[in-house]
LOGUTI-14534 format. One record per residue (C-alpha): residue number from 0; x negated, y negated, z negated. Coordinates in steps of 0.1 Angstrom, whole numbers, plus 5000, padded with zeros to 4 digits. Each point is the difference from the previous one (the first is absolute). Layout:
<recs>
{NUM {X Y Z}}
...
</recs>
This chain:
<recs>
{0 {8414 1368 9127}}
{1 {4982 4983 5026}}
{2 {4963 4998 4993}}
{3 {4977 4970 4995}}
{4 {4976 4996 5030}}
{5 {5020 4982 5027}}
{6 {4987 4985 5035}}
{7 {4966 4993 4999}}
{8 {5001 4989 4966}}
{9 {5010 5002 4967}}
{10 {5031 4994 4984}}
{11 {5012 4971 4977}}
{12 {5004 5009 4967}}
{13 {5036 4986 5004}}
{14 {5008 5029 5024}}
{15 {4985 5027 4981}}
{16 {5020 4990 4970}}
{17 {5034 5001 5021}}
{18 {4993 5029 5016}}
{19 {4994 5019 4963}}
{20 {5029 4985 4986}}
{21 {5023 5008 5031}}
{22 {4989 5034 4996}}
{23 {5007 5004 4967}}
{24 {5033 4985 5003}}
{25 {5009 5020 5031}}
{26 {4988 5034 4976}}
{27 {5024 4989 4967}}
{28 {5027 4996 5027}}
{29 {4999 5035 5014}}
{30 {4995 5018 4965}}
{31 {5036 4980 4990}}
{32 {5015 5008 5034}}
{33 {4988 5037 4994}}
{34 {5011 5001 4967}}
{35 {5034 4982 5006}}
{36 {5008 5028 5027}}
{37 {4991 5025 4979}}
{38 {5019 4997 4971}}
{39 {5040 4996 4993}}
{40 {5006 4972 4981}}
{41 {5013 4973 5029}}
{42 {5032 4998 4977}}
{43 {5011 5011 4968}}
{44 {5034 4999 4981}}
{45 {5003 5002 4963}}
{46 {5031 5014 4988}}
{47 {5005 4997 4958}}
{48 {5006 5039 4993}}
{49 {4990 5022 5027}}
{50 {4996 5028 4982}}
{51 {5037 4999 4988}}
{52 {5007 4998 5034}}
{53 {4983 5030 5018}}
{54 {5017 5021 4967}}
{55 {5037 4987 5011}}
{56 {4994 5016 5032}}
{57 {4981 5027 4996}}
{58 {4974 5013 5029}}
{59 {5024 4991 5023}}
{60 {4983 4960 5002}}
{61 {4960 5016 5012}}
{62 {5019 5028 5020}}
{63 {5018 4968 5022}}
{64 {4966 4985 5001}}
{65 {4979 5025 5015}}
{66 {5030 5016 5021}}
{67 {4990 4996 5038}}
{68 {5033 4986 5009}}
{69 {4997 4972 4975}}
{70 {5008 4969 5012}}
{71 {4990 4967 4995}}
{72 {5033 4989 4977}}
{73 {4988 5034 4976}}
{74 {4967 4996 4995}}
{75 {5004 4966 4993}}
{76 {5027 5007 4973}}
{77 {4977 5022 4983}}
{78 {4968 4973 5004}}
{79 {5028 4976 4980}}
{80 {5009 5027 4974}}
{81 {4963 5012 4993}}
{82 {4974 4971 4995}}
{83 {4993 5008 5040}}
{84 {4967 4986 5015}}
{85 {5000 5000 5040}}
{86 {4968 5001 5024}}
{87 {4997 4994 5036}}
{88 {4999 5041 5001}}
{89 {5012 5010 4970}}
{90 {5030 4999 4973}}
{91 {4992 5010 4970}}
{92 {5026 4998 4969}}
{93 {4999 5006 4959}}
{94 {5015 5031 4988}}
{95 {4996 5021 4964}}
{96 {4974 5029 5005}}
{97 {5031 5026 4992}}
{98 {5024 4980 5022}}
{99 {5004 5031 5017}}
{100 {5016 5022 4970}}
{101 {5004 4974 4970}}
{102 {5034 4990 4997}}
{103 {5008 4985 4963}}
{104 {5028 5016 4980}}
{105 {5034 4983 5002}}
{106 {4999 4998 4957}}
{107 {4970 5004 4978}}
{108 {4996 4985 4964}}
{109 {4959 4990 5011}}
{110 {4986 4978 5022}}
{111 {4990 5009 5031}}
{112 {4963 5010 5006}}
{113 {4978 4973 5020}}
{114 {4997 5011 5034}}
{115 {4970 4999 5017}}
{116 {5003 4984 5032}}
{117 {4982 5008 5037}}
{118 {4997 4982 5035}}
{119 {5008 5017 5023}}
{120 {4997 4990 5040}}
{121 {5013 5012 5036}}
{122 {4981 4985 5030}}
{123 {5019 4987 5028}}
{124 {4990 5022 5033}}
{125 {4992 4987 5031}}
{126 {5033 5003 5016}}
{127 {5011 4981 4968}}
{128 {4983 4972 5010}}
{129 {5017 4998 5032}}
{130 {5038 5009 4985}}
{131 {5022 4972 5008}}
{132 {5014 4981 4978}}
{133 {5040 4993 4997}}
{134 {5019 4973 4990}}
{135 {5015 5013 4972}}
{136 {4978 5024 4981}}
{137 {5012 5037 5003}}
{138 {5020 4997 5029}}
{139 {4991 5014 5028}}
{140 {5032 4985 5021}}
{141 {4994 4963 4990}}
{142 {4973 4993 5030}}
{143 {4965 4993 4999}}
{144 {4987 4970 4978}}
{145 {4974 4989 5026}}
{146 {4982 4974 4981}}
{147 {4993 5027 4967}}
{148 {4990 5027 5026}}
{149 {4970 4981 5016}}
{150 {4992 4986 4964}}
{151 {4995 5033 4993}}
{152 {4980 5012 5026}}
{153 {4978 4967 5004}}
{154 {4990 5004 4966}}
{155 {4991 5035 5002}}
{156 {4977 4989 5030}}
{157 {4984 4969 4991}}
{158 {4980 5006 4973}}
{159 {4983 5028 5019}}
{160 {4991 4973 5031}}
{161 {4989 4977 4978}}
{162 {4973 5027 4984}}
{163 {4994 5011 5032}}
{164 {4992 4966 5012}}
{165 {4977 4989 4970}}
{166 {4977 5036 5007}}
{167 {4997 4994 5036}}
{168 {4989 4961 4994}}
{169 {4974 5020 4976}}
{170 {4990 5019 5027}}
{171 {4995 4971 5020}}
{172 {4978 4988 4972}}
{173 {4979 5028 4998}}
{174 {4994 4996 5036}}
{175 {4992 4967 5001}}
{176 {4970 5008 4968}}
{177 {4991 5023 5027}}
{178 {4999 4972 5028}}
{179 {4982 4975 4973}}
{180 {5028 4974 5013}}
{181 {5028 4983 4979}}
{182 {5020 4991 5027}}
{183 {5021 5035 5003}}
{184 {5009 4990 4962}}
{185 {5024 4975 5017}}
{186 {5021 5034 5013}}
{187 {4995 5012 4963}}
{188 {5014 4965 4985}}
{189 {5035 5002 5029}}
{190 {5003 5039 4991}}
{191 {5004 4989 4965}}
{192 {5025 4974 5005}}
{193 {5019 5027 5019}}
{194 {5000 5019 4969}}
{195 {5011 4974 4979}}
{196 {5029 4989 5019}}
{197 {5011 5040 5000}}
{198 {4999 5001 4964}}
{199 {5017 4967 4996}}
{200 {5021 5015 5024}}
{201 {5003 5031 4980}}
{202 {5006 4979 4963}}
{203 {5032 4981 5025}}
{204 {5013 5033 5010}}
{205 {5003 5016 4964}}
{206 {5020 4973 4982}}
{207 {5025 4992 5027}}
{208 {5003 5041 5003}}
{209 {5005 4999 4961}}
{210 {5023 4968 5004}}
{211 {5019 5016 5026}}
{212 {5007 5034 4982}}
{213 {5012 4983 4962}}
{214 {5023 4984 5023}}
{215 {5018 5027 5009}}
{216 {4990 5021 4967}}
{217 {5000 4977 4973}}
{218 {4980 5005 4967}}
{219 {5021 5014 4972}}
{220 {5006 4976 4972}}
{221 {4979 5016 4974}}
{222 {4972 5010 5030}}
{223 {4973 4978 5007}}
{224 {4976 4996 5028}}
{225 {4966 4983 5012}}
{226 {4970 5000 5021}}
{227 {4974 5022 4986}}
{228 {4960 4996 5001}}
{229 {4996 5023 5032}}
{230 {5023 4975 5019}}
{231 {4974 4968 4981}}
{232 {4975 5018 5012}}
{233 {5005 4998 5038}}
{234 {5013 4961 4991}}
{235 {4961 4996 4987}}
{236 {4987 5018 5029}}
{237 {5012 4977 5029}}
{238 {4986 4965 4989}}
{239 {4964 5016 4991}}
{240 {5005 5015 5035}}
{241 {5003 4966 5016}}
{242 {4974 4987 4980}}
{243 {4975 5025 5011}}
{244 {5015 4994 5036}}
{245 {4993 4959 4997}}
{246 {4965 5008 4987}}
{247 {4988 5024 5026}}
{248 {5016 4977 5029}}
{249 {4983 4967 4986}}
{250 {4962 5017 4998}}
{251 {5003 5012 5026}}
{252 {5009 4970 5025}}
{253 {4980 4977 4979}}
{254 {4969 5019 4997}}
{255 {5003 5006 5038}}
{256 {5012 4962 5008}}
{257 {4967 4990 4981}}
{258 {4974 5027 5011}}
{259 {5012 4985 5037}}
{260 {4996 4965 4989}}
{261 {4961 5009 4988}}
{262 {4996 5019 5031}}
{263 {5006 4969 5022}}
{264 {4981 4978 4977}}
{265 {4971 5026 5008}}
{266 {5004 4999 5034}}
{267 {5003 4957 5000}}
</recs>
C-alpha cells in the first residue's frame, strides 16, 4: 500500500482511507483467486446413487479415469456416474473406499452394509491443458472444436495473469512507500483493472466451456449439475478487484490534481 507522506505535504484523510480500503480489497481478492485455483470444485454433478453405480461396474469406472489414454468423453462419463467435482487442474470423483475389491453378492437375504465413501482426484497435466478438443467427445476423427480448445487453454492461463498482475501492482506499491509519492499508485490501480478484466475473463471462459461441452454430452436424466463455490469464488474476486482498481486510480489523480492546485496557489 502506498504510504501517507506525499509531495511536500501531507495527505488528506480521504486518501489515506482509499488507499487502506483498496488494499484490503485487492488482499481478499487474491486469497479467493488463490484459493479458487487451488481447489477442484469449479463444477460438481450430483448423481442419486453413486455408490450403486461404481458396484455395477466394478473397478473398471476409476481404472477409465485415471487411464492415461482417457479421453475427454470417459472421464466425463465417470464425473456423471460418481458425484464428480472438476477443477481447473484437477478431476476428482466419489467412489466407495473398497471400490477396488467390493462387489455385492448377486442374492443375499440382508441388507447390504453402508459403504463408506472417498474422493478421489487425477490432476490434468500440462500437456492436458493444451489437448485439443474435438467436436464430438471421444473421437479423435471428428476435427478439432476450436472454440472449446482455447476455452480451455485461456482459462488455464488467465487466472495466473491476473495474480501475476495484482503482485506486480503490489510491488509497484511498495516502491512507491519507498519513493514517499502516491502517484506510482495510479500504475497499481490500471494493473488491477488488468486483473479484473482477466478474471472476468476467466469466469466468461468457464461457463461457455461448460455450456459448450453439455451440448455435446448432455446430463443424464437422474444426474444433476452446478457451479460450485470455487467457481463463486473467482466471480467475488473480480468486482472487489475493480473496486480496489477505482480506488487506487481516484487517490491517486485527485490527491495529485490537488497537491498541484495548492502548489500554484503557493507560488501566486
Amino acid at each position: 500500500c502506498p504510504c501517507v507522506p506525499t509531495e511536500g505535504a501531507m495527505m488528506d484523510n480521504r486518501f489515506a482511507t482509499a488507499l487502506v480500503i483498496a488494499c484490503v480489497l485487492s488482499l481478499i481478492s487474491t486469497i479467493y483467486m488463490a484459493a479458487s485455483i487451488g481447489t477442484d470444485f469449479w463444477y460438481e454433478y450430483h448423481t442419486l446413487s453413486p455408490a450403486e453405480n461404481v458396484s455395477e461396474a466394478g473397478r473398471s469406472i476409476w481404472e477409465e479415469f485415471v487411464s492415461k489414454d482417457a479421453d475427454e468423453k470417459t472421464y466425463t462419463d465417470a464425473l456423471f456416474r460418481c458425484n464428480g467435482t472438476v477443477g481447473l487442474w484437477r478431476r476428482c470423483i466419489t467412489v466407495p473406499k473398497n471400490s477396488h475389491w467390493y462387489s455385492p453378492p448377486a442374492f443375499s437375504f440382508f441388507p447390504p452394509p453402508e459403504t463408506d465413501m472417498t474422493t478421489n482426484c487425477i490432476s490434468f497435466s500440462l500437456s492436458d491443458q493444451f489437448v485439443e478438443k474435438y467436436i464430438e467427445p471421444g473421437n479423435h476423427n471428428s476435427g478439432t472444436d476450436l472454440n472449446r480448445t482455447y476455452l480451455w487453454r485461456l482459462q488455464f492461463l488467465l487466472p495466473f495473469v491476473s495474480i501475476g498482475l495484482m503482485c506486480f501492482g503490489a510491488l509497484i506499491g511498495l516502491c512507491a512507500c519507498a519513493c514517499r509519492s502516491l502517484y506510482p499508485a495510479i500504475a497499481t490501480g490500471v494493473l488491477h483493472f488488468l486483473a479484473g478484466l482477466c478474471t472476468l475473463g476467466l469466469v466468461g471462459c468457464y461457463v461457455a466451456g461448460i455450456e459448450l461441452l453439455h451440448r455435446k454430452l448432455p446430463l443424464p436424466q437422474d444426474v444433476r449439475g452446478e457451479f460450485g463455490w470455487s467457481f463463486c469464488l473467482a466471480c467475488v474476486s473480480a468486482p472487489l478487484q475493480f473496486m480496489a482498481a477505482a480506488l487506487f486510480i481516484w487517490a491517486a489523480r485527485t490527491n495529485r490534481k490537488e497537491f498541484t492546485l495548492l502548489k500554484a496557489y503557493r507560488v501566486a
